[in-house]
N, C-alpha and C positions, 0 to 999 in steps of 0.2 A: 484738613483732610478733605480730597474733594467725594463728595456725595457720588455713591453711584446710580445711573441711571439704568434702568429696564431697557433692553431692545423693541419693546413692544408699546412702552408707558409713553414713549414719546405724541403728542394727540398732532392730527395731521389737520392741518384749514383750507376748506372748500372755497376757491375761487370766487370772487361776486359775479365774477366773468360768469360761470356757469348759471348762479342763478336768473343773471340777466336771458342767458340761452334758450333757459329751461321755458323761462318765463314769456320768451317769444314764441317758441314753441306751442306752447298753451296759445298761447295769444291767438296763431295761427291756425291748429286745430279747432279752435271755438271759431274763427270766422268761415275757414272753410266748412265747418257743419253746415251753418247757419245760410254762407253762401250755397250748399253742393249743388240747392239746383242752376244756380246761375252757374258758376261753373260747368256742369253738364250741357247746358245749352253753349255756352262757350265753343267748349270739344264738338257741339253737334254743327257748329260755323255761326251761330245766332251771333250779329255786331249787339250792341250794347241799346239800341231802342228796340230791336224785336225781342232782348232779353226781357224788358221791362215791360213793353205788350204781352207778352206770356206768362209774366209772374203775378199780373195783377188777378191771374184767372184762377178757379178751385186747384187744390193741390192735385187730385183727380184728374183734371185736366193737366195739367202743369207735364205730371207721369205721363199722359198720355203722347204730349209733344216730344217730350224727351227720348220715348220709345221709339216714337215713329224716325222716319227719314227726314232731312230737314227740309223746310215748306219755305219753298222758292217766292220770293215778291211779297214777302208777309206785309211789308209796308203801306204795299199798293192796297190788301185788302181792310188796313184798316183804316182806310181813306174812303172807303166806300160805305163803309158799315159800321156801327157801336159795339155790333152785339159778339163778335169777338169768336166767331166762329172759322178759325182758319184754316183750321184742317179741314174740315167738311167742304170749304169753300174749294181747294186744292184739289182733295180727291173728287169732285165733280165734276172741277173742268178737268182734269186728266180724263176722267171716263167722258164727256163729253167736250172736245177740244173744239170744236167748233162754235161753243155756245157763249156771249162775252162777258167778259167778267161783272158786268151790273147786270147782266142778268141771274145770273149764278149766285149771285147774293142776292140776289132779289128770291130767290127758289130759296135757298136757306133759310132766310131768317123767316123767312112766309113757314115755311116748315115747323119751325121752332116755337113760332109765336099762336099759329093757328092749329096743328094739329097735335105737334109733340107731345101736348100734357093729356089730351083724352087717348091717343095710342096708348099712353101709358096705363090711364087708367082699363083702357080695353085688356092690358097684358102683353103689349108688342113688346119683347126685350130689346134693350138699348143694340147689341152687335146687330137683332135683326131687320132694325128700324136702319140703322149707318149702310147693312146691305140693300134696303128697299129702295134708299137716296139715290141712291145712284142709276137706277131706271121706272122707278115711279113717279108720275105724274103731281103736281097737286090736287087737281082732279080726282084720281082716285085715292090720295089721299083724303079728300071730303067726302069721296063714298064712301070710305070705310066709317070714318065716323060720323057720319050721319044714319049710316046703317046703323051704326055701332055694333059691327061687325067685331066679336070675342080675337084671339087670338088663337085661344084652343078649336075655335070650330074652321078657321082657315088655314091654319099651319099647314094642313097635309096639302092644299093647293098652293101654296105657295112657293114649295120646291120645284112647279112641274116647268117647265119651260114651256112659256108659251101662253101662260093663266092671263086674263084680263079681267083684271081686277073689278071691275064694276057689272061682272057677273057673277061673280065670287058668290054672292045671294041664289041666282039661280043653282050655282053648281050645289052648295048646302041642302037648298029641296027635293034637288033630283034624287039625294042618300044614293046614288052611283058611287062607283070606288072613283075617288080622284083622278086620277087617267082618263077613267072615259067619259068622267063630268066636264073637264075643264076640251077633250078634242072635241065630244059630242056636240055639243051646246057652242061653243066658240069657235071651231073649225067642220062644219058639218060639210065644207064641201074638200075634208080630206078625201071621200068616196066621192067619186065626183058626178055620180047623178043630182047629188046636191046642189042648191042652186048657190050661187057666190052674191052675198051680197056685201061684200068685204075683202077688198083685195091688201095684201101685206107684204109689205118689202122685206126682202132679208136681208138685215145686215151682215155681216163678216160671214161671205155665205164658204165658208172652207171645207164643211163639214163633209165625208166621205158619205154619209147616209142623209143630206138633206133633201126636200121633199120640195121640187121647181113644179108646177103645174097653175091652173086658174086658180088664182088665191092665193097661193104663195109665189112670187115672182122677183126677179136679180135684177139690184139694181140698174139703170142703161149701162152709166159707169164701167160696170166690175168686170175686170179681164184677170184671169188668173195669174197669179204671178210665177208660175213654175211651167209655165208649156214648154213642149219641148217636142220636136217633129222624132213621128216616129217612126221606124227603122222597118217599116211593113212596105210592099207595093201598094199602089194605089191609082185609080180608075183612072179612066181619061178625064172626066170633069169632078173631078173630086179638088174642092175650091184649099183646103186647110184637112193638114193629116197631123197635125198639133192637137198635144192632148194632156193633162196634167202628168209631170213627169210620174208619179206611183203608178197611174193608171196605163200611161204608154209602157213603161219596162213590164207590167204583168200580159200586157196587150204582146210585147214583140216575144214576151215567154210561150204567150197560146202562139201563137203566128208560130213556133222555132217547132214546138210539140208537135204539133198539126204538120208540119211538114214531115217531120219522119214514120207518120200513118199514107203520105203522099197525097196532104190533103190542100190546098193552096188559098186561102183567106186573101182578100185585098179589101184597104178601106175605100169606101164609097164616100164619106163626109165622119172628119171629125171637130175640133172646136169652130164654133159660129158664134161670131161677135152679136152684139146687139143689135148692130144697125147693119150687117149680115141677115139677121131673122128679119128684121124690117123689114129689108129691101123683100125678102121673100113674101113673106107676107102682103107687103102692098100689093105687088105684082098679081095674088093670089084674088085678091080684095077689088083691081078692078077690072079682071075677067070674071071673077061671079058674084059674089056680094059678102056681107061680113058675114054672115050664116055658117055660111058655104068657107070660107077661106080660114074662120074658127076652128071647122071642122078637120078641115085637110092640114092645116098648118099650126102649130103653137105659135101664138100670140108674143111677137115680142116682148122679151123677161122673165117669159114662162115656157124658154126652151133647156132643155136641157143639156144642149151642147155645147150653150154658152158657157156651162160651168168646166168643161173641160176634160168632164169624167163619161161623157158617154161615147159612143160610136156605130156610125153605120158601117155594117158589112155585106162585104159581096162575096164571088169566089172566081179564079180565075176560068174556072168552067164555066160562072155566068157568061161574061167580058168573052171566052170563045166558043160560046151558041150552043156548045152541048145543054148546058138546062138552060129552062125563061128566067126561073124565078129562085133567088138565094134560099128561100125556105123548102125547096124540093132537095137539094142538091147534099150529099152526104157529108160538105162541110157544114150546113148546118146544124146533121140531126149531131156531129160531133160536137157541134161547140155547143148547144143543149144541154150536153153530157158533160161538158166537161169545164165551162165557162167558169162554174162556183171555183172550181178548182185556183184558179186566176184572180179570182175577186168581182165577177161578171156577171150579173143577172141579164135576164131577158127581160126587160122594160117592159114592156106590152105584151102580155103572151095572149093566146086565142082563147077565148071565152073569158077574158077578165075584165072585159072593156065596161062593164057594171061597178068596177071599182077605181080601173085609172082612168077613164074617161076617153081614151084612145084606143079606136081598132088596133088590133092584130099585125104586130110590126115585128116581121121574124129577122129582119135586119139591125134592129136599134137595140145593143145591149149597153148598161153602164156600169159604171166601177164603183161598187160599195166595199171591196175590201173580204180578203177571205169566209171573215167570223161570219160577218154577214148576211153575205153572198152564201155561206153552206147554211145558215138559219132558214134563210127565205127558199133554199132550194131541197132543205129536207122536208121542208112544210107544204110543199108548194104555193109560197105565199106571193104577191105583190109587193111594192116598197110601200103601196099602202098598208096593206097588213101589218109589214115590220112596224111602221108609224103607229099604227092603232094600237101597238102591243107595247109599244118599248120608248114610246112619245116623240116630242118633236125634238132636235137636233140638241144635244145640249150647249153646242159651243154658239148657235146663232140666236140672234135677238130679233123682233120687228117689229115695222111700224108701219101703221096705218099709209096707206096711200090713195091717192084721188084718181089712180090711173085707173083709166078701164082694160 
């Protein structure tokens, strides 16, 4: 009699196949743990020796490469250096592209070896030590610690644009509010009865409220990249009626207003290159002397036309003899009134020449942009004043220059 079997009693055998599977599986999971960060750097494009440069480093670090974007020539920097600092090397020369690569390692590891550990002890935090690299000196990194200068007592100068660092000590003594420790003391000729013993180039000068005068001065170089001739009448020797395109479309907006009060604006001079204010100036320089041609003329670099944003105006009733002079004539006392409206101050107004340094120029207005332009015009302020209140430009940097 045959035995009966259960439907269910029957036991079922697990393949070796699978446990071989399984058993790869595991295999694979424990390497790729083990590997993840080389793989990561993989995906990030890192070949197989900048893997191995980066993994010999803190895991700290390791995360940190991996976060970032991937660091172009890593080979090249560690041909140069031990100390294994690539990222820092990278983002420096990005921020200074002109500067070559052994010297860029040379600033680093000099950073590293000679200041980093007492910053630290000072309390510099590491993100704000990685932002100070990038346009501090090592110079002023030895005044700080040789001052040993706290962290807590320079923080608040640290943010302002414009701080020089190796008076960082004076501005603390003054116990002034940081604004007007770091322009007072370090920029005293923003007023410009002040005397200039320190002229400063401006780099990436785009800034809609920067501050061009003795002391602060544009590069020869720098030509704006956005001119664009503007859509106004203009004098018989009026050289260039180009002007930064935001500033020319609020310029042809007052021009279009002004005409349906039947009032007729024409520009007298708008952008002037560098070697445009030159020429004027030489010319100036040898009919009466530098005194004298300082006086009447800005100083090549320290015009403001170069930048694009200002303008001289006239009015067509100047040009046909009914009035002498643009500041008598009813288009001026309109564009007074109504310039902020545009974005347009009056650069030079009469009785302020104690603060910009330049008489009374009812023809020269420039373009700071509405917000601005209604600040300085419900205040009755100067672009010095806005400066003294609201600091120097945040988007420009400078540096030191030998020019006189």
């Amino acid at each position: 009699m045959q035995k009966y079997k259960h439907p269910y009693s029957h036991k079922k055998h697990i393949s070796p196949v699978f446990f071989l599977i399984l058993a790869f599986i595991i295999i694979l999971a424990g390497i790729g743990y083990l590997q993840k960060n080389r793989i990561q750097l993989l995906i990030k494009g890192y070949n197989f020796t900048e893997q191995n440069m980066i993994l010999q480093l803190d895991e700290q670090d390791i995360q940190t490469y991996i976060k970032n974007d991937k660091i172009e020539n890593l080979e090249k920097w560690n041909t140069l250096s031990q100390q294994h600092h690539y990222l820092d090397y990278s983002l420096y020369q990005k921020q200074h592209p002109q500067t070559n690569a052994k010297d860029v390692v040379t600033y680093i590891d000099q950073f590293y070896k000679l200041y980093q550990p007492k910053l630290n002890e000072l309390g510099y935090p590491k993100n704000i030590l990685l932002q100070m690299m990038q346009n501090v000196s090592l110079q002023d990194f030895a005044y700080l610690t040789q001052q040993e200068l706290p962290y807590h007592k320079t923080k608040e100068y640290l943010s302002i644009k414009g701080v020089v660092y190796q008076d960082l000590d004076k501005y603390i003594q003054s116990k002034k509010k940081p604004l007007d420790a770091v322009l007072s003391i370090s920029y005293p000729f923003i007023v410009s009865p002040q005397k200039v013993n320190q002229t400063y180039i401006v780099n990436e000068p785009e800034s809609l409220t920067l501050l061009i005068k003795k002391g602060f001065q544009l590069p020869s170089s720098y030509i704006p990249n956005d001119l664009k001739d503007v859509n106004i009448p203009i004098a018989k020797d009026c050289e260039n009626k180009q002007l930064r395109k935001e500033a020319g479309q609020a310029l042809e907006k007052m021009y279009q207003d002004a005409l349906k009060e039947n009032l007729h604006l024409v520009i007298n001079s708008g952008y002037r290159s560098f070697q445009q204010q030159k020429a004027i100036y030489d010319d100036y320089f040898q009919k009466y002397d530098a005194v004298t041609a300082a006086g009447l003329v800005a100083i090549p670099g320290s015009s403001e036309h170069q930048l694009g944003l200002s303008v001289d105006l006239t009015s067509q009733s100047v040009i046909n003899g009914q009035w002498r002079f643009f500041g008598d004539t009813p288009e001026y006392k309109w564009v007074i009134e109504n310039a902020h409206h545009y974005g347009y101050i009056l650069r030079y107004p009469q009785n302020k020449s104690h603060i910009t340094g330049t008489t009374n120029e009812p023809w020269h207005f420039r373009y700071v942009g509405q917000k601005t332009a209604k600040i300085i015009y419900e205040n009755n302020w100067t672009l010095e004043d806005y400066v003294l209140h609201y600091g120097l430009s945040s988007s420009t940097t400078l540096q030191k220059s030998n020019r006189k």
